[in-house]
BAMI-476350 format. One record per residue (C-alpha): x negated, y, z; residue in one letter; residue number from 1. Coordinates in Angstrom, 3 decimals. Layout:
<sites>
X:Y:Z:a:NUM
...
</sites>
This chain:
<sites>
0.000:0.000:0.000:x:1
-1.525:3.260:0.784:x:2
-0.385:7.002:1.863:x:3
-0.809:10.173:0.374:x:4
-1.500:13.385:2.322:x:5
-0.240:16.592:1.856:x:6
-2.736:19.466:1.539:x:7
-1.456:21.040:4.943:x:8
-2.926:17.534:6.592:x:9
-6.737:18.201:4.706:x:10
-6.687:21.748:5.872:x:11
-5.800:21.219:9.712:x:12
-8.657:18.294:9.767:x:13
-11.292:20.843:7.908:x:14
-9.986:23.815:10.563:x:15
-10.398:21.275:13.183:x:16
-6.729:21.697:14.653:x:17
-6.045:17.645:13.884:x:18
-8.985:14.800:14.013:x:19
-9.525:12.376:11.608:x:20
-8.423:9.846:14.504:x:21
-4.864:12.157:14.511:x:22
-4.464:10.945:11.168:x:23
-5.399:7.378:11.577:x:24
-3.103:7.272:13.987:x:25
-0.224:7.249:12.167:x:26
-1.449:5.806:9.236:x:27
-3.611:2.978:10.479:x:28
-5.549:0.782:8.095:x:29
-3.459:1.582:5.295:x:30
-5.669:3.227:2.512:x:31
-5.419:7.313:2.126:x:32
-4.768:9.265:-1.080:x:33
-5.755:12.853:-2.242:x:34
-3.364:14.163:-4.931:x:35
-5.203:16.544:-7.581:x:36
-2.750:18.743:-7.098:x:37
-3.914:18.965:-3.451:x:38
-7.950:19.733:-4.793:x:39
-5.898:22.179:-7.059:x:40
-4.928:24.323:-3.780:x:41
-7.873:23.712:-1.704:x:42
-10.088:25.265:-4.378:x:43
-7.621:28.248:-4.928:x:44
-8.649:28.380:-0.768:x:45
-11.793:28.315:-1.625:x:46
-11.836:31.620:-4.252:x:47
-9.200:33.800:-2.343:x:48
-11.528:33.340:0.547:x:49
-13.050:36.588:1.046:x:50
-15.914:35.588:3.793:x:51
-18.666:33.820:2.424:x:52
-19.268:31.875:5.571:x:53
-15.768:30.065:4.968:x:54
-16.003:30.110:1.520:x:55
-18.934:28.066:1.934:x:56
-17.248:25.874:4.560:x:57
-13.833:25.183:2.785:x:58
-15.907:24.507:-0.654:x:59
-17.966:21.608:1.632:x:60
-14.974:20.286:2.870:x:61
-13.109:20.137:-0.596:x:62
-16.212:18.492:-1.937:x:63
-16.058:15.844:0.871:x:64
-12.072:15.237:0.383:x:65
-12.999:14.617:-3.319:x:66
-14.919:11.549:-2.519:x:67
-11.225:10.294:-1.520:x:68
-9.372:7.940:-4.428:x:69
-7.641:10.340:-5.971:x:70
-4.252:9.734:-7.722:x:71
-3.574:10.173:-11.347:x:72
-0.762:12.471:-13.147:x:73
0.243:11.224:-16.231:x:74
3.723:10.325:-18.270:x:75
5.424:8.234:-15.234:x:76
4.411:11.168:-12.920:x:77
5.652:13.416:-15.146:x:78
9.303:12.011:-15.870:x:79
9.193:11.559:-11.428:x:80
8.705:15.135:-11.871:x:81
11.112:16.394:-14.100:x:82
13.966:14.432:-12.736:x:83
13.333:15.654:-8.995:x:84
13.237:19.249:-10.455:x:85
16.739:18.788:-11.915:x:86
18.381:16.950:-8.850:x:87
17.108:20.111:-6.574:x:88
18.012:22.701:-9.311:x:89
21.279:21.039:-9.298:x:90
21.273:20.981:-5.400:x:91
20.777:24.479:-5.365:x:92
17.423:24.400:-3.949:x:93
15.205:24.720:-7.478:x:94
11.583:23.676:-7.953:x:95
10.223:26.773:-8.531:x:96
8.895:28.310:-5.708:x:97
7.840:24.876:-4.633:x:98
6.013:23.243:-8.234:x:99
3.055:21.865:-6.274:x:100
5.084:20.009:-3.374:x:101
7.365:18.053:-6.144:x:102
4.116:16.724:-7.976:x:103
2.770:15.628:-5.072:x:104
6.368:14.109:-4.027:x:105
6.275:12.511:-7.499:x:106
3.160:10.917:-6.810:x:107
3.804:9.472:-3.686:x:108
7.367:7.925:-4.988:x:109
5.680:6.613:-8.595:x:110
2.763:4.794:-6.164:x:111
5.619:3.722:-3.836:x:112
3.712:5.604:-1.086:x:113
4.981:7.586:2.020:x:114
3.791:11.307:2.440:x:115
2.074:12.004:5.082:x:116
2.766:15.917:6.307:x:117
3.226:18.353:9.238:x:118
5.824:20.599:6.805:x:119
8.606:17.875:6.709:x:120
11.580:20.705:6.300:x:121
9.736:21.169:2.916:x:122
10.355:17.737:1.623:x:123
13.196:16.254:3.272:x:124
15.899:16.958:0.862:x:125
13.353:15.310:-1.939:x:126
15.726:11.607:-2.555:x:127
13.465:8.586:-2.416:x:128
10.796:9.992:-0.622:x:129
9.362:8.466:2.672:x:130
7.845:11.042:5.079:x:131
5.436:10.119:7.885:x:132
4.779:13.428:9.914:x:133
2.573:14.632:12.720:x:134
</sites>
């Protein structure tokens, strides 16, 4: 099996507000996933940080959570994707101010994979989607 973390997990372990052993916790031996949508906003961390200090910090970190299997997006990911869009759209609730949480939602539900995040009010309306939270 496996579970894939949301970027809120990556940056709480590289601020140092949850452990690695938080996050084993809850999801024990099972295998962890990055999402490249995740790198995606880690690096835009990385460039809107104006301190060089933590600029230098968050681009170490990134470069250690790349060492992580990382998933793939491709045609299955993208149908996941555009059929969430339109159930929320027709919920009311839209993807568009939230694009980068539905890819990684349609990565976790094409690998069969529960998300593991600390934002669960940002996901739970998301059908077939299995949240583990912290």
């Amino acid at each position: 099996m496996g579970v894939l973390i949301d970027t809120c997990i990556w940056i709480d372990v590289e601020r140092g507000t949850l452990s690695p052993a938080d996050v084993q916790m809850i999801t024990g031996e099972e295998p962890v996933f990055i999402s490249p949508i995740t790198i995606a906003e880690l690096a835009f961390g990385v460039e809107m940080t104006e301190s060089e200090s933590t600029k230098q910090k968050r681009a170490a970190a990134l470069e250690r959570l790349k060492k992580k299997p990382v998933l793939t997006v491709d045609s299955d990911t993208g149908a996941i994707f555009g059929r969430l869009s339109a159930v929320l759209r027709k919920k009311g609730r839209g993807a568009d101010f939230r694009i980068q949480d539905v890819w990684i939602t349609s990565q976790a539900i094409q690998n069969g994979f529960p998300l593991l995040t600390k934002n669960t009010k940002d996901f739970q309306d998301i059908p077939g989607l299995t949240l583990l939270s912290i």
